[in-house]
N, C-alpha and C positions, 0 to 999 in steps of 0.2 A: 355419565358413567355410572357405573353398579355404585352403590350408596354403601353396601359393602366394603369396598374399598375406603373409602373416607373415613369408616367407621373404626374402622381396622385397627389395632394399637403400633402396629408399625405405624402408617401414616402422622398421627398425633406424633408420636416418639420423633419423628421425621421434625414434624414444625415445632418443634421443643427442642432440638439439637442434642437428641439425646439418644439416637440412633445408634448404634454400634455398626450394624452390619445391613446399609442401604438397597444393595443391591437386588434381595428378592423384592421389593418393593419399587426398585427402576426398573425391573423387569412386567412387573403386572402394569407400572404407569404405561413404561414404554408398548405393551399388548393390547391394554384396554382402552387408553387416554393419553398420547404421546401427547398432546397438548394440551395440559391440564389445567385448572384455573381453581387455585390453590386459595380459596378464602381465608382459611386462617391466617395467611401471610399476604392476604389481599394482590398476588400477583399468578403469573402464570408459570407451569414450569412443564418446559421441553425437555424428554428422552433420546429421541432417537437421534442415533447417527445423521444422517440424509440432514435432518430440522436443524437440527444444532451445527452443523457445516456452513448451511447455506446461510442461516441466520446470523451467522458470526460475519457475513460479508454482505448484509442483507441492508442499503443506503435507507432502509426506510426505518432502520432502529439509530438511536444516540446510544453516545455510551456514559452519556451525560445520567450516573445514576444515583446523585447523592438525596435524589428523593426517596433509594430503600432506606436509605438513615434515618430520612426528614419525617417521612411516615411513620416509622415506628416507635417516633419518641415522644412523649407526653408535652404537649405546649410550653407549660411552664419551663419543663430542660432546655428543650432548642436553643430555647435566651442564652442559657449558661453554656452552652457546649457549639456557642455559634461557632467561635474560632475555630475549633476542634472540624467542624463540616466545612468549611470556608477551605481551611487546609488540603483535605481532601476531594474535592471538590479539584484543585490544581493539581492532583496526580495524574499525570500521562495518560494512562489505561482510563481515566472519568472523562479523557476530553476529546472532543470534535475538530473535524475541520473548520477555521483554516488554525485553530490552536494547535490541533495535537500532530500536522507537518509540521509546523514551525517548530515544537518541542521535540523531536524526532530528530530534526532533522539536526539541531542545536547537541542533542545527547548522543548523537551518532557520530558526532564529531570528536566526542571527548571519549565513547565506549569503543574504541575500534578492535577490529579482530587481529593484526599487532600487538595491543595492549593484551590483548585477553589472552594471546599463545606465548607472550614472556611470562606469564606467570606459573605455566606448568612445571617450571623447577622446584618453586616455589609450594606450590600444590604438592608434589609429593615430598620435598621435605618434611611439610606439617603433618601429611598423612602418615609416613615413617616416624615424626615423632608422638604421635596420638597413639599409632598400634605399639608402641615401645611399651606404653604407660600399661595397656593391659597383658595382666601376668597369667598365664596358664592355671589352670586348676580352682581360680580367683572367680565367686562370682561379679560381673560386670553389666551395669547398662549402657548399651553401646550406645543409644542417644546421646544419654549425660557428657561420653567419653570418648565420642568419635562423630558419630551422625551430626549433631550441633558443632560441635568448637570447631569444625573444620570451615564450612563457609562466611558462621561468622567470623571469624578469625581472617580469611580471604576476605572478603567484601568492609571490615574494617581495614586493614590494610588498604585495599586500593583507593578507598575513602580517604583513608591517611587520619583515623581518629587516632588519639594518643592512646599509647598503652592502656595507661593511667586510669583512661577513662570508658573502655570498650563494655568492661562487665554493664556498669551505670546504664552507656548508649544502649545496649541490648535490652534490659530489662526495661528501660522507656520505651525503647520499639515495639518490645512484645505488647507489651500494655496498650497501647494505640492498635497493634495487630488483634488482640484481641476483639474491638470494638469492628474494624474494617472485615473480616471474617467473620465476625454473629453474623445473625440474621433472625427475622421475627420479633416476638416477645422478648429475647434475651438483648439485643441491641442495649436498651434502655438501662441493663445493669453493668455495661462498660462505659457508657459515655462519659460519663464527667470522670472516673479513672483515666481515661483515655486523653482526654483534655488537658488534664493539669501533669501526664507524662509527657504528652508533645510540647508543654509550656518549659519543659526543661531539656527538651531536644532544640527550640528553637534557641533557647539562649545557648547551647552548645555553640551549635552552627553560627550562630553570630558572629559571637569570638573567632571559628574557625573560617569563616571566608572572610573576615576582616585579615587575618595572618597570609593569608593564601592572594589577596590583591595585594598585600606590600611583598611579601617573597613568595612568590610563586613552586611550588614542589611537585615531586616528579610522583604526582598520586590524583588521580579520578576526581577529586574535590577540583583542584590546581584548572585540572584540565577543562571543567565543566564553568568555572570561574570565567577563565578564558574564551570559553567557545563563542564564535561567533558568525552567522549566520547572515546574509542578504544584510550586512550591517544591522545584527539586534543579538543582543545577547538576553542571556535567564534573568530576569529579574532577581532583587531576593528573596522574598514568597518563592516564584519558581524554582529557585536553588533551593531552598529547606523542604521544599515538597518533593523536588528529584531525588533529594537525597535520603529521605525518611523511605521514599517507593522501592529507590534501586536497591536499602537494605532491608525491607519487607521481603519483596521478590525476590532476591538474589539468595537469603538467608534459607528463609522460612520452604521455598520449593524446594530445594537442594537438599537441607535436612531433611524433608520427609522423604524423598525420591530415594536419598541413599538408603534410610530406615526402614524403606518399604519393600525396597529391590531386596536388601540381606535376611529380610522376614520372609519375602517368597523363596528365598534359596535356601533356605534351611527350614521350611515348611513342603520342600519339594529336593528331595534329596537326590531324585536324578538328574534335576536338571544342573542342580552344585556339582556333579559329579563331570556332568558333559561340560560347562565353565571349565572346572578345573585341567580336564583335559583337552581343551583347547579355547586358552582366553583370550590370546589371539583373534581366533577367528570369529568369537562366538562373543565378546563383550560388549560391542556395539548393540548388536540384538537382546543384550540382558538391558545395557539401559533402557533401551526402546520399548519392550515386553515391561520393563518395571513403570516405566512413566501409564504405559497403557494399564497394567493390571489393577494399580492404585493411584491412579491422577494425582498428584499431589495437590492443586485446585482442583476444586471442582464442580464450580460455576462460573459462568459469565455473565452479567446482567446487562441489560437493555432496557432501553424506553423508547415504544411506538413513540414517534413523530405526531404522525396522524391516527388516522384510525385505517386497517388494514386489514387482510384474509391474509393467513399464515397457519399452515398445515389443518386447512379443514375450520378455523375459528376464525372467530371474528374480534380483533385486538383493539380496544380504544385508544385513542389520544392518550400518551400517558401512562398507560398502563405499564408495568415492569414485566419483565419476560427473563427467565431464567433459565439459560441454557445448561443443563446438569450435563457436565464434559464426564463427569465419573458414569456417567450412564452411557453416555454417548459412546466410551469408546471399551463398552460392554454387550451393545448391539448385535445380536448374533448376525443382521444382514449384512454388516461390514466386518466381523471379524469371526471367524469359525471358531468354535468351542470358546468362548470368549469369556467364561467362566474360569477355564484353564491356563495356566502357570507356563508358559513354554517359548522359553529362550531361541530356538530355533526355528519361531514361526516366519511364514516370512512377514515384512515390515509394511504394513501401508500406513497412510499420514494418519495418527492419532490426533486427538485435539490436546493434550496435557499440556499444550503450549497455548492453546487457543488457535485461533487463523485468522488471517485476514489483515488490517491495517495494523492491528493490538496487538500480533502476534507477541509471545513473552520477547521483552530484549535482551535480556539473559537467558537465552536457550543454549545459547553456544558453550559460556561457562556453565552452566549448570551439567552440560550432557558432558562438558572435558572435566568438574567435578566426581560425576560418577563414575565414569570410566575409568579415571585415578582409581578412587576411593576399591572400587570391584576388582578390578587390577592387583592391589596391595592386598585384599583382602584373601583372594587366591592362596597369594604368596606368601603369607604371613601367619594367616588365620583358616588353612584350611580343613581342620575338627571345629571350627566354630559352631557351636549347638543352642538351641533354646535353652533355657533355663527354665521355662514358664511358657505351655503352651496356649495360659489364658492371657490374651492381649486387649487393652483399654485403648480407645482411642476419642480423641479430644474432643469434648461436646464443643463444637463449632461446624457452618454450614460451609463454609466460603473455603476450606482445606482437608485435606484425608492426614491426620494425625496420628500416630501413636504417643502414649501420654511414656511409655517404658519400653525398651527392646533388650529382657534381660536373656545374656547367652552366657555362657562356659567355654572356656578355650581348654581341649583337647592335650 
C-alpha cells in the first residue's frame, strides 16, 4: 500500500493508542488496504464489513489470542505477570472448541433470559434513582453519575458481590481491564498493575464461592456454582475467570454504549427531538444506530491456525488478525451514510456484539440496559445538553471510550 499512509501521524497515533478520532483513518485502510499488516503491532488488521463478518466465523482462525499479550511484553515480565496470562487465557471469548461449548454451555445454564427479564424492575429502579441524584442547572458528568454506577451496580448484584465491597471489586477489574484492552507497546505498562489487582480479585472470589457451595443464593455467582453440564461443572480457575469476563463485558460495554448513544443525541439534535417524539417506536433503533455509530468494542482478535489466503493476503501460522468491528460497521458498502447519526435507519446485523460462536453473552442485557437508561432519559432529562463540546476519549485499542460526558440539565 501507499508508504504515505504508514507514514501518516494518524496511523502512528493509531498504534500508540492515542488516536482520538479513528475513523478517517478506517476509512483509507478500509479504500487502500482492507487487509493490512500492521508492523508496528506485528499483526494484521481488517476493515471491511464483508472481511470482518466472514472472518468472525471463519473455522480456520482460534480465538486462542493470549499471544497479543505474550508478544508484546518484554521476557523478563512474562515470568512475573504469568498468572495474570494464564487467567486470561480461561476467558470464554479466548477459547476454542471443545472448551469454549462446554463453557457456554455451563454459563448458559446459570445466564438465562428469565434471569435477565426479572431484573428490569430492578433496572429501572436504579436508573430512577441515579437521574434523582442529577439536579438541574448543576454541571454534571453523566459517566461518573449514570453511564457507570448503573451496570456496575447491575452486574454486581447479579454477581451478589457484597455492598461493602463493589467500589474495591470494580476498580481491580478496571485495572485488569485496562491491561485486556491495550494493545501494542502500551500492553507492557499495565501488566503487572494488572496482575497484582486480579491477585485481589481472586482472593475475593475464593471466599465468595466457598459461602455460595455451603449456602447457596438466589444470585449469578450461586447459579454458576451450581451449573452443571453432561455431569462437569466450572472448575475454580474457570469460575474466577467467568466471573472477572461476565463483569469486564457486562460492565464496561454498557457504560460506553449508554455514553455513546446520549453523546450522539445531543450532538444531533434532530434526531433527540424525533426520540423524544416517539420513544416508543423509535428506541430500539436508537440502541441499535448507537452500538453501530460507536461500537463500544472494537476489535476482535484471531490467530491463523495454519497459514491461509484471506481477503487477497496471505496469513501465516500464527499470525494475529484483527478484525476492527469500529470499522466494520462504518463501511459505507453495508451501511448508507455510515458516517451519520440516524436513529431511524433501517437495522441490518452490526458487528458491536461480534458474530458467530463469540457472539457477546450479554447482548440481551446490555440492549434491555440501554433501552431503560434512553427510555428515562427521554422522560426525565429531555434539555439534557453538553456542557463541553471537546470530548476525550480513552487511550486504549480493544474499546471506544469516553474519558467524561459533561452535560447541563435544562
Amino acid at each position: 500500500m501507499k508508504n504515505s499512509l504508514i507514514e501518516e501521524p494518524d496511523y502512528r497515533l493509531f498504534c500508540e493508542e492515542r488516536l482520538g478520532d479513528p475513523y478517517p483513518l478506517f476509512d483509507r485502510l478500509r479504500a487502500e488496504d482492507p487487509v493490512h499488516w500492521c508492523a508496528p503491532m506485528n499483526l494484521w488488521l481488517v476493515t471491511g464489513y464483508d472481511d470482518c463478518f466472514n472472518g468472525l466465523r471463519d473455522e480456520r482462525f482460534s480465538s486462542d489470542r493470549t499471544d497479543m499479550y505474550v508478544q508484546a511484553l518484554p521476557d523478563e515480565m512474562r515470568e512475573r505477570v504469568q498468572s495474570l496470562l494464564d487467567h486470561v487465557s480461561k476467558w470464554i471469548q479466548l477459547t476454542d472448541d471443545p472448551v469454549h461449548t462446554r463453557l457456554r454451555k455451563l454459563v448458559n445454564m446459570a445466564f438465562t433470559p428469565k434471569m435477565i427479564r426479572s431484573l428490569i424492575p430492578r433496572i429501572e429502579e436504579l436508573v430512577d434513582g441515579l437521574l434523582d441524584e442529577i439536579k438541574p442547572g448543576e454541571p454534571c458528568d453523566l459517566i461518573a453519575q449514570f453511564c457507570q454506577p448503573l451496570p456496575a451496580t447491575v452486574i454486581c448484584e447479579m454477581l451478589g458481590i457484597p455492598v461493602e465491597e463493589r467500589d474495591a471489586f470494580r476498580v481491580m477489574t478496571e485495572r485488569v481491564m485496562h491491561f485486556s484492552t491495550a494493545g501494542g507497546p502500551n500492553l507492557k505498562n499495565h501488566a503487572e498493575d494488572a496482575a497484582a489487582a486480579l491477585g485481589g480479585l481472586i482472593d475475593m472470589f475464593e471466599r465468595l464461592v466457598a459461602e455460595r457451595r455451603k449456602s447457596p443464593r438466589e444470585d449469578l455467582l450461586s447459579a454458576l456454582v451450581q451449573a452443571e453440564a453432561d455431569g462437569e461443572r466450572l472448575s475454580n480457575e474457570e469460575l474466577y475467570a467467568m466471573c472477572v469476563f461476565v463483569f469486564l463485558a457486562g460492565h464496561e460495554t454498557t457504560t460506553n454504549g449508554i455514553a455513546s448513544g446520549v453523546m450522539a443525541l445531543m450532538q444531533h439534535p434532530d434526531q433527540f427531538d424525533a426520540l423524544k417524539a416517539d420513544v416508543d417506536g423509535l428506541v430500539r433503533g436508537t440502541v441499535e444506530e448507537a452500538l453501530r455509530y460507536e461500537s463500544p468494542v472494537t476489535r476482535a482478535v484471531r490467530k491463523a491456525k495454519a497459514d491461509m489466503e484471506f481477503g487477497g493476503k496471505t496469513i501465516k501460522a500464527g499470525q494475529l488478525v484483527v478484525f476492527l468491528l469500529g470499522a466494520a460497521d462504518r463501511d459505507p458498502a453495508q451501511f448508507s451514510n455510515p458516517g451519520t447519526f440516524d436513529i431511524c435507519r433501517e437495522i441490518k446485523r452490526h458487528l458491536a456484539f461480534g458474530f458467530g460462536a463469540h457472539f457477546c453473552l450479554g447482548a440481551v442485557l446490555a440492549r434491555m440496559e440501554m433501552e431503560i437508561a434512553f427510555r428515562a432519559l427521554v422522560r426525565r432529562l429531555p434539555d439534557v445538553q453538553l456542557a463541553d463540546e471537546t470530548l476525550t476519549w480513552k487511550p486504549t485499542m480493544g474499546i471506544r471510550a469516553l474519558v467524561k460526558l459533561p452535560v447541563v440539565v435544562g
